[in-house]
MIMAR-513067 format. One record per residue (C-alpha): residue in one letter; x, y, z. Coordinates in steps of 0.5 Angstrom, whole numbers, padded with zeros to 4 digits, always signed. Layout:
AXYZ ...
***
This chain:
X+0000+0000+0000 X+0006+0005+0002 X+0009+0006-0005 X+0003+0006-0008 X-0001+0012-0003 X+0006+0015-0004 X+0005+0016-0012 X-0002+0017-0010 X+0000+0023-0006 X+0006+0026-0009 X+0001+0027-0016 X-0004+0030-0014 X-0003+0034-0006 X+0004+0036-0008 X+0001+0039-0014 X-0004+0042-0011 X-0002+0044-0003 X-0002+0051-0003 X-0008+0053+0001 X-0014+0059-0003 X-0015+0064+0002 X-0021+0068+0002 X-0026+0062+0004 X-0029+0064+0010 X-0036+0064+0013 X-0040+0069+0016 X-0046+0071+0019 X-0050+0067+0023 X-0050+0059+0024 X-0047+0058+0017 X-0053+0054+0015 X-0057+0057+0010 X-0063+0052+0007 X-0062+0050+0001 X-0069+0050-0004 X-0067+0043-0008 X-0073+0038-0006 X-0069+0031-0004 X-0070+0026-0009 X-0076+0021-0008 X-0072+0015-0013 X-0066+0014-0017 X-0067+0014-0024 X-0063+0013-0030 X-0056+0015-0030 X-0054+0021-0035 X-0049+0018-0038 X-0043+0023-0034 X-0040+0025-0027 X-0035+0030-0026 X-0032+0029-0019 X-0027+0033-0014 X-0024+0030-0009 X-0018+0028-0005 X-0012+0024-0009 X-0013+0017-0007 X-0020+0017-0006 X-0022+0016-0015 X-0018+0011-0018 X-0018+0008-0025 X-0013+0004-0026 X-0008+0010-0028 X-0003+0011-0022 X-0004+0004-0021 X-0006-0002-0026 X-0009-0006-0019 X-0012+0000-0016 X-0019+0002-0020 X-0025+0002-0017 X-0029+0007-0023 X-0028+0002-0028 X-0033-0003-0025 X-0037+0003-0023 X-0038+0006-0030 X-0040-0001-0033 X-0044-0002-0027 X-0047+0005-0028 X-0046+0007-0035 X-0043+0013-0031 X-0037+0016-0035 X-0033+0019-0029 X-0028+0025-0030 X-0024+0028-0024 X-0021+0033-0021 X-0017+0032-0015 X-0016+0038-0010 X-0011+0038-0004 X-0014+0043+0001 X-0021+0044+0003 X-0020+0052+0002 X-0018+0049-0005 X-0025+0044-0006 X-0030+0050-0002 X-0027+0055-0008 X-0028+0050-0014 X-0034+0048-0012 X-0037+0054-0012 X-0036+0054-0019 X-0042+0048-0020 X-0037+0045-0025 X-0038+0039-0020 X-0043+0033-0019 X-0040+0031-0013 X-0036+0032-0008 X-0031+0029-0002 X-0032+0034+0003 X-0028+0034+0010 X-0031+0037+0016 X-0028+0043+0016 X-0031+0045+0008 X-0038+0041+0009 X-0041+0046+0013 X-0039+0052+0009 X-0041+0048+0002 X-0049+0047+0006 X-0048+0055+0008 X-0046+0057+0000 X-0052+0053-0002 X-0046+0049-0006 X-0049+0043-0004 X-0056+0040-0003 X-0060+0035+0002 X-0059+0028+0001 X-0065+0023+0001 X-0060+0017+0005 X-0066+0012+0004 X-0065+0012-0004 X-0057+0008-0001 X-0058+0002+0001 X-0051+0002+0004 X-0052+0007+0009 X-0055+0003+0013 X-0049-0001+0015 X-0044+0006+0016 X-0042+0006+0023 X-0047+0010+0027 X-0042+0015+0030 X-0041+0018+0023 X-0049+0019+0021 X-0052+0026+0023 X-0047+0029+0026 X-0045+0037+0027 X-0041+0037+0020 X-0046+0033+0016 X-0052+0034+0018 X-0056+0040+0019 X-0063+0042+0022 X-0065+0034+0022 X-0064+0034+0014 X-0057+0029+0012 X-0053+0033+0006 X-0049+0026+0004 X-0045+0019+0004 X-0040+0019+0011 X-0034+0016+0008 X-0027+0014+0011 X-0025+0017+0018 X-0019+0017+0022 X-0015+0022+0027 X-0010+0027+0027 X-0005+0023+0031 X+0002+0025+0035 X+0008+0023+0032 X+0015+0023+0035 X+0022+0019+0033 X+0024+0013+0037 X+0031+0015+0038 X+0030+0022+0039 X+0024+0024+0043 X+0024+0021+0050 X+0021+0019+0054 X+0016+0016+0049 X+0010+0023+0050 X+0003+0022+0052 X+0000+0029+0051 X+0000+0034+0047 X+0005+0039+0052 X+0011+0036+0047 X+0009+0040+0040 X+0007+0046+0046 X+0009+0048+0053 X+0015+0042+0052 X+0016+0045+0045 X+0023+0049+0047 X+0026+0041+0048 X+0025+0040+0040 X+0026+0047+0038 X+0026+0047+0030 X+0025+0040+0029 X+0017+0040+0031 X+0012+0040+0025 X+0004+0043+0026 X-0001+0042+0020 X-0002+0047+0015 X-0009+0050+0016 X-0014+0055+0021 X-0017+0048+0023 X-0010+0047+0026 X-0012+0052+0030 X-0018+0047+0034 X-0011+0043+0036 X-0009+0047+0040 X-0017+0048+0043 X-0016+0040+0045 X-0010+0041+0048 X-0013+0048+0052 X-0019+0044+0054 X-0015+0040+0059 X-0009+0044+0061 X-0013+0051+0062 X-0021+0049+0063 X-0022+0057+0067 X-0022+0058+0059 X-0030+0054+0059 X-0028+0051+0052 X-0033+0046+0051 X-0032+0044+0043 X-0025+0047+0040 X-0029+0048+0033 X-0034+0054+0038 X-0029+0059+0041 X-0031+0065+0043 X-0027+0071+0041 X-0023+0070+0047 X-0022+0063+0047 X-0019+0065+0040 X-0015+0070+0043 X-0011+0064+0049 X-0011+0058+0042 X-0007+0063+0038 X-0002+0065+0043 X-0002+0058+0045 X+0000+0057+0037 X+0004+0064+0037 X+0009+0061+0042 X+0009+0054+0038 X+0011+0057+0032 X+0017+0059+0035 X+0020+0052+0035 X+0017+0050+0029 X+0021+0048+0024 X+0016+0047+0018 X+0009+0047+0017 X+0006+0041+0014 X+0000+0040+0008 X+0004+0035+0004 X+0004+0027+0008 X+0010+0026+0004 X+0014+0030+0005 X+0013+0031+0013 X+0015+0024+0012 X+0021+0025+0008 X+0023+0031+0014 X+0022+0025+0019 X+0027+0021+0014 X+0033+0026+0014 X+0031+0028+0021 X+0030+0035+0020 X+0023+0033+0025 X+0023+0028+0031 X+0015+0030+0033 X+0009+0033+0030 X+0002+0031+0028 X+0001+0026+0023 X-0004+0022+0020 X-0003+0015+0021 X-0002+0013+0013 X+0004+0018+0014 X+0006+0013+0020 X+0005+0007+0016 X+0008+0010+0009 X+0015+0012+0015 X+0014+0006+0018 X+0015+0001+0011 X+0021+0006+0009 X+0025+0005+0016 X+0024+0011+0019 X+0024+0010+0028 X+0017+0013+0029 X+0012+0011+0033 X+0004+0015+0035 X+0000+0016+0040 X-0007+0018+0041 X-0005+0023+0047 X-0009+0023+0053 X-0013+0030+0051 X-0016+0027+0046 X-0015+0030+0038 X-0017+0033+0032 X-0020+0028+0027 X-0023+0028+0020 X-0030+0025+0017 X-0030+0026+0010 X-0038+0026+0007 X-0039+0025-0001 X-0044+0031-0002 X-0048+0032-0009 X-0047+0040-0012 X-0052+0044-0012 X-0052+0045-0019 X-0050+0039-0021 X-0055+0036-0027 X-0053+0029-0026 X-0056+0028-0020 X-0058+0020-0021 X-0051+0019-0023 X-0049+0022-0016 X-0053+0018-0012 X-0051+0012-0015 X-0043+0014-0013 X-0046+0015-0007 X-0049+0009-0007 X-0043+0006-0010 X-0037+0008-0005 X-0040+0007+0001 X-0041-0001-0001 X-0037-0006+0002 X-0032-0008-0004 X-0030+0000-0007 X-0030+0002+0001 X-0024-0003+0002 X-0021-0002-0003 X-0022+0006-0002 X-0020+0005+0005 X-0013+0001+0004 X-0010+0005-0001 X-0012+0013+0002 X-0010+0010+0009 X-0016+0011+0014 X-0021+0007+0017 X-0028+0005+0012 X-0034+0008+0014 X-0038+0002+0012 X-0036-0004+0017 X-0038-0010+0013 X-0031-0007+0008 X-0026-0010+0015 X-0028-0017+0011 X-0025-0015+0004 X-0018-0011+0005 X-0012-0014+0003 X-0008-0013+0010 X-0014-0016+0015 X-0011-0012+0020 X-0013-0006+0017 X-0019-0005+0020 X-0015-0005+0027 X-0009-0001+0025 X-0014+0005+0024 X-0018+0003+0029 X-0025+0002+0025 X-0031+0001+0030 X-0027+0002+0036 X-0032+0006+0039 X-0028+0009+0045 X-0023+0011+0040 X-0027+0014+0036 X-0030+0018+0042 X-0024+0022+0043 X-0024+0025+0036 X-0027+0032+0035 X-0028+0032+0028 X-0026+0037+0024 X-0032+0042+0023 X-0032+0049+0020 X-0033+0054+0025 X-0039+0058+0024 X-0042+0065+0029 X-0047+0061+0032 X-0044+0057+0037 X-0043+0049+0037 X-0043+0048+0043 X-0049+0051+0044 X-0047+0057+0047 X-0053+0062+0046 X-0051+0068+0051 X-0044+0068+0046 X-0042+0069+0040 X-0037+0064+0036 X-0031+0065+0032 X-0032+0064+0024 X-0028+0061+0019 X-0026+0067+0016 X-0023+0070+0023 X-0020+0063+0024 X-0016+0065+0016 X-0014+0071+0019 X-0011+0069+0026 X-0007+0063+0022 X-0004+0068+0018 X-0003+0071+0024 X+0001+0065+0028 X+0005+0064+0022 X+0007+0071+0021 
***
């Protein structure tokens, strides 16, 4: 999986890493209604579907002859699929917003701001047989699901875990404090994910060490809450040697040792660990950040059958597995677990570990209306989190 994922990576992140600014949301809760019906049947595909989604997640065979799970489903649709590959979710909320797309995989931190946009619709999820099998604490949550309406499929899930070199960082860390109040001992060789929602880090790990703050959700802080994350931040940056939107590159920094510790995602680990590299990660006792990615259907798309047979389709237990090991992260469908190629892997990501999976706060597009449910106070939104990162990192 390792060299495969890596040439996945490095053609599609690497050539689209640099984040799009300007993509904030403001104003009230960031849910505004859409005025699209939901469907009540899936009628004959149109013949075409124009997807945008990470590297990884649409394979045809072209990276790799092994890995292809669109074929089957153009044969199987008579959907023709064309896709585009985006490597932010500031970059996937900018082209969607074009409605160029039918479909889109949407991290939490860009689906409220896609439903807020009106650039995506409800989904009827009882037209997908396969939801019913997706694992319950993915279904109707705050990045997905709004006003009890659904938005789409849940996908792959995974967390944004702490990875530290063996040799280098002793003892082995446990808690968060080694990319903050401990940084000074790694000064230059820590590394922070390139993002605003980087921020929301930084609120996990107040929560449990400041809790005079009263932060109750990292994704629903109070300009004042803000203010303490990003002086928190602020104090990292000092001792940061690099940021980092490209897995395969912080690997490579792990490599050549220009980094021993740092948040990571888990693939990033199993792609360090299969080049030799002496890392390991942990979970840390505050809990982390993590990310849910939905399949949701564009507004404007005029190909609505064709999308809600891929909706359908990747969320059923053949392409999920397949999706699941090749991407790295655990499938949204458990019945998946029983086709990947490692029978490990399902272990390895944690999937269906419900306690595990209780310690993620999931990536979600923080919006004025407070997601916490705070009505006496007023959030912080997307577009002041941009501002404050440009800020951290000066």
């Amino acid at each position: 999986m390792a060299p495969r994922m890596k040439a996945a990576l490095v053609a599609g992140v690497a050539a689209a890493a640099l984040a799009l600014a300007g993509c904030g949301t403001s104003g009230g809760g960031g849910a505004a209604p859409s005025a699209q019906p939901l469907k009540t049947e899936i009628g004959p595909g149109e013949g075409q579907l124009s997807i945008l989604a990470w590297p990884g997640y649409v394979e045809n065979g072209s990276n790799d002859p092994a890995v292809d799970w669109v074929t089957p489903f153009e044969k199987e649709t008579q959907c023709k699929v064309s896709f585009k590959p985006f490597g932010t979710s500031d970059e996937a909320v900018t082209l969607m917003r074009t409605g160029q797309y039918d479909v889109v995989s949407a991290s939490g931190d860009a689906s409220l701001r896609l439903i807020a946009g009106n650039n995506v619709e409800p989904v009827n999820t009882s037209l997908l047989k396969n939801y019913a099998d997706v694992y319950p604490f993915l279904k109707d949550k705050a990045w997905n699901t709004v006003d009890g309406k659904n938005y789409g499929m849940p996908h792959g899930w995974g967390a944004n875990l702490l990875m530290y070199s063996t040799d280098k960082v002793k003892p082995a860390p446990t808690s968060w404090s080694a990319v903050f109040d401990d940084a000074a001992k790694y000064s230059g060789k820590v590394t922070a994910y390139d993002s605003p929602i980087y921020i929301a880090d930084a609120a996990v790990y107040l929560m449990a060490h400041k809790p005079e703050l009263g932060i109750k959700n990292p994704y629903a802080l109070d300009k004042d809450q803000l203010a303490a994350a990003v002086d928190l931040l602020k104090q990292q940056r000092k001792h940061v040697g690099e940021y980092w939107s490209d897995v395969v590159k912080e690997v490579q920094a792990f490599a050549g040792g220009s980094t021993v510790v740092g948040t990571t995602w888990q693939v990033g680990a199993n792609i360090a660990a299969a080049d030799g590299t002496k890392v390991a990660t942990v979970l840390p006792d505050e809990g982390a950040t993590g990310w849910s990615d939905t399949w949701m259907i564009g507004a404007q798309s005029k190909n609505k059958n064709c999308a809600y047979k891929w909706l359908d389709y990747i969320a059923s237990p053949k392409a999920n597995a397949a999706v699941a090991e090749y991407f790295g992260e655990s499938p949204a469908n458990p019945k998946a677990c029983e086709l990947t190629k490692d029978k490990k892997h399902c272990e390895t990501y944690h999937s269906g570990d419900a306690a595990y999976a209780e310690k993620i706060w999931y990536w979600t597009t923080p919006v004025a209306e407070c997601l916490d449910g705070r009505k006496d106070a007023k959030c912080t939104d997307y577009s002041e989190w941009t501002k404050a990162w440009t800020e951290i990192k000066g």
